[in-house]
C-alpha positions as CSV (number, residue, x, y, z in Angstrom):
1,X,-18.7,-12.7,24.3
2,X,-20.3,-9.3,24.5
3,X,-16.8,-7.7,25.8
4,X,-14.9,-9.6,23.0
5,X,-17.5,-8.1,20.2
6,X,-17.2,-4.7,22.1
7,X,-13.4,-5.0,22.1
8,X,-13.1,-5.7,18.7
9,X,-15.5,-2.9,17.8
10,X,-13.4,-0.7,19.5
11,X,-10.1,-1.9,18.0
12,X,-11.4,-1.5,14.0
13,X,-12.8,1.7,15.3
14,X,-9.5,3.3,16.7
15,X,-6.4,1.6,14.9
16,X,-4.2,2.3,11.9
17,X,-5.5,-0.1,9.6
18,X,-8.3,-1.1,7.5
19,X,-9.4,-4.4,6.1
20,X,-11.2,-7.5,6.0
21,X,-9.8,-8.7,9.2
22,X,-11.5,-5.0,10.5
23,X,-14.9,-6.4,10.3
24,X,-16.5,-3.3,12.2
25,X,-15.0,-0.7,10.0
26,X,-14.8,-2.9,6.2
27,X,-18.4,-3.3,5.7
28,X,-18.6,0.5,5.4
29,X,-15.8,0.1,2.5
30,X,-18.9,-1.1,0.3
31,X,-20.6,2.2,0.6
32,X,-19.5,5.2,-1.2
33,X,-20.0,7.9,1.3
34,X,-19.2,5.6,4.1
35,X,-15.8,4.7,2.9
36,X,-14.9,8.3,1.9
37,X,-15.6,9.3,5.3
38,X,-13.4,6.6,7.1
39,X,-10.8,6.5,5.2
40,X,-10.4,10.4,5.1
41,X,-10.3,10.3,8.9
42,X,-7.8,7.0,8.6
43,X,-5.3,8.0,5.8
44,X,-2.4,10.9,6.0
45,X,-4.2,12.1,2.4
46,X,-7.0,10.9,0.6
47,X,-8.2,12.8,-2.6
48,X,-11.3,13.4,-4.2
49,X,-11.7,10.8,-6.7
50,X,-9.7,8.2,-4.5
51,X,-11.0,4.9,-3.5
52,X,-10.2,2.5,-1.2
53,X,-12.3,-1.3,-1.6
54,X,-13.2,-3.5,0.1
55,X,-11.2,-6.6,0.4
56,X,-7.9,-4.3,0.3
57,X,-5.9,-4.4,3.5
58,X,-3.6,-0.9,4.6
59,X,-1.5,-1.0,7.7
60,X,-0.7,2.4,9.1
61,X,-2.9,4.0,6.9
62,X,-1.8,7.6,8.7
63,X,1.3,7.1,6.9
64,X,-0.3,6.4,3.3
65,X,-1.7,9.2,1.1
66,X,-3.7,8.8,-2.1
67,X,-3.8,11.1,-5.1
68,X,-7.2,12.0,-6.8
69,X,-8.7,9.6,-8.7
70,X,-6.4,6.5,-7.1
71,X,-8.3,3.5,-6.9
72,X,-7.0,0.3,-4.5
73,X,-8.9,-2.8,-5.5
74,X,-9.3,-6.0,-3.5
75,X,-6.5,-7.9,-2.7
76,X,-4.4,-4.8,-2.9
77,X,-1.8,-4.7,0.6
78,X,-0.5,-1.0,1.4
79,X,2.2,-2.3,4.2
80,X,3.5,1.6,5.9
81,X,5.5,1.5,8.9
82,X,3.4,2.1,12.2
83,X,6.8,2.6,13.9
84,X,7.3,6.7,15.1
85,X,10.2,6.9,13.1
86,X,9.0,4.8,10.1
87,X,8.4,6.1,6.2
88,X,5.2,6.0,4.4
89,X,3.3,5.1,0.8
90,X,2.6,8.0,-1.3
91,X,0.2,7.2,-4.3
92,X,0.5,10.6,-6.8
93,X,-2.7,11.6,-9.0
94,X,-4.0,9.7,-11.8
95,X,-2.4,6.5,-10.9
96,X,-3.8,2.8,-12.3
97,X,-3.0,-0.3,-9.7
98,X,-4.0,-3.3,-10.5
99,X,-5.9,-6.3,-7.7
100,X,-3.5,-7.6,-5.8
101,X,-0.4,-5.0,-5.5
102,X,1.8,-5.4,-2.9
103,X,3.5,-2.4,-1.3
104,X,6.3,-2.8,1.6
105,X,8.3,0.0,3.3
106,X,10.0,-2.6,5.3
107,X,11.4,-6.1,5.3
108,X,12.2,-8.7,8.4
109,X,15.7,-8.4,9.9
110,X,17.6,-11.7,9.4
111,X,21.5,-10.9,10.1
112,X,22.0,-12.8,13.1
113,X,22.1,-17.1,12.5
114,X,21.8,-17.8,15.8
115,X,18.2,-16.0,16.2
116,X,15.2,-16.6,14.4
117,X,13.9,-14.7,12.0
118,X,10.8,-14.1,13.6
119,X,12.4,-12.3,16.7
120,X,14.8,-9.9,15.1
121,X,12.1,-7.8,13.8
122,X,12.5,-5.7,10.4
123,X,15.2,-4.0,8.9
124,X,14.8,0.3,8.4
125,X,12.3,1.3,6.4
126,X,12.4,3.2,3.2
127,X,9.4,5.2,1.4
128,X,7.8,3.9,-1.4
129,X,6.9,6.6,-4.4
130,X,4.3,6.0,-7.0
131,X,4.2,9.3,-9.5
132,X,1.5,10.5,-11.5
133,X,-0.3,9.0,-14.1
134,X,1.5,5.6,-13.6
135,X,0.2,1.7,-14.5
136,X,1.0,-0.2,-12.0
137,X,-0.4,-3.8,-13.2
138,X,-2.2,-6.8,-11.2
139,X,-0.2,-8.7,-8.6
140,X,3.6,-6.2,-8.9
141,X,5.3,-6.4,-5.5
142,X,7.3,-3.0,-4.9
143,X,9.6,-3.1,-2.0
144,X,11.0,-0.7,0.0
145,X,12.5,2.7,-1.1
146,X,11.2,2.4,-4.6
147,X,9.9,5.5,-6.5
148,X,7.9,4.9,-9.7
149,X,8.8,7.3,-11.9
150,X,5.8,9.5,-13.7
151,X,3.7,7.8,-16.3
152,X,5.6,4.4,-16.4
153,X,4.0,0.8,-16.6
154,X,4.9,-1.4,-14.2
155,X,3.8,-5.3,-16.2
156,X,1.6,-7.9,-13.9
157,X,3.5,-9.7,-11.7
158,X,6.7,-7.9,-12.0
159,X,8.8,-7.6,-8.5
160,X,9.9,-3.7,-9.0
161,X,13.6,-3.7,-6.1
162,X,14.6,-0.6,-7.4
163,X,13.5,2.8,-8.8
164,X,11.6,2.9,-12.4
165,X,12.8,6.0,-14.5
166,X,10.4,8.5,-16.0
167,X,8.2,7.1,-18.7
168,X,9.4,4.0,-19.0
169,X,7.6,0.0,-19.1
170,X,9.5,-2.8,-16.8
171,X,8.8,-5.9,-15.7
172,X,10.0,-9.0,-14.4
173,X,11.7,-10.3,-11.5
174,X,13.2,-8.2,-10.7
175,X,11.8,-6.0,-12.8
176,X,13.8,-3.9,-15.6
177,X,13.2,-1.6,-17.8
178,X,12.2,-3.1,-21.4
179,X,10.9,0.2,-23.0
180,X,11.3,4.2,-22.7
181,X,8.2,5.5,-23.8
182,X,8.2,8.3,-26.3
């Protein structure tokens, strides 16, 4: 039991990731100066003013950066690509997510009908964009290759599959544009 706590210790210490299933690195999420020390050693960028809390999960957090005064909340997932050749989550400055986004630079392969899904493994990935000064409301899923253009709302709930123009409000599923914002 001893080598599995030591083990486990050593794998929240030295992977890509944070979260609650990372219960050697997420208790220091509830600390201020704790949490701004991991996760500037853990993330590709992470601005003053940028916070990361606990209960939020990030996979391949060396491929994520966050822009000053970007705050993930709990139930918030930041899904980069750990693969060598895979693309990243940029989060700009000054931008609003609400609990529970969900970001994905990939999705699971499922050409072939005579494989299961679970063992053809996931399609390219495609960066995901978030400009500044952006709302990005509670539980929005944004899929891969999407850029959130600067200062837009993105309504609760909304599935965003392709890019949001410039100061503009969408929302839906799949989300569309209802509003350009003067």
């Amino acid at each position: 039991m001893i080598k599995d706590i030591f083990l486990k210790w050593k794998f929240d210490k030295n992977s890509d990731r944070l979260g609650p299933d990372c219960p050697f690195t997420h208790w220091r999420l509830y600390f201020d100066h704790f949490m701004r020390e991991i996760c500037r050693r853990k993330f590709m960028s992470f601005s003053d003013g940028a916070e990361f809390r606990p209960g939020a999960y990030a996979i391949a957090c060396s491929k994520i950066s966050l822009g000053r005064r970007v705050i993930i909340r709990p139930n918030t997932m930041l899904f980069a690509d750990p693969r060598d050749n895979g693309f990243g989550i940029t989060i700009e400055d000054d931008v609003m997510i609400g609990s529970g986004v969900h970001f994905y630079v990939h999705n699971h392969a499922f050409k072939n009908i005579s494989i299961p899904i679970i063992d053809q493994g996931y399609e390219d990935s495609k960066p995901i964009l978030i400009k500044e000064g952006s709302w990005i409301g509670a539980n929005v899923i944004i899929l891969p290759g999407v850029t959130i253009g600067r200062n837009s709302v993105v309504g609760a709930g909304s599935v965003v599959t392709k890019g949001v123009p410039n100061y503009s409000v969408v929302a839906g599923n799949p989300a569309k544009v209802i509003k350009i914002i003067e």
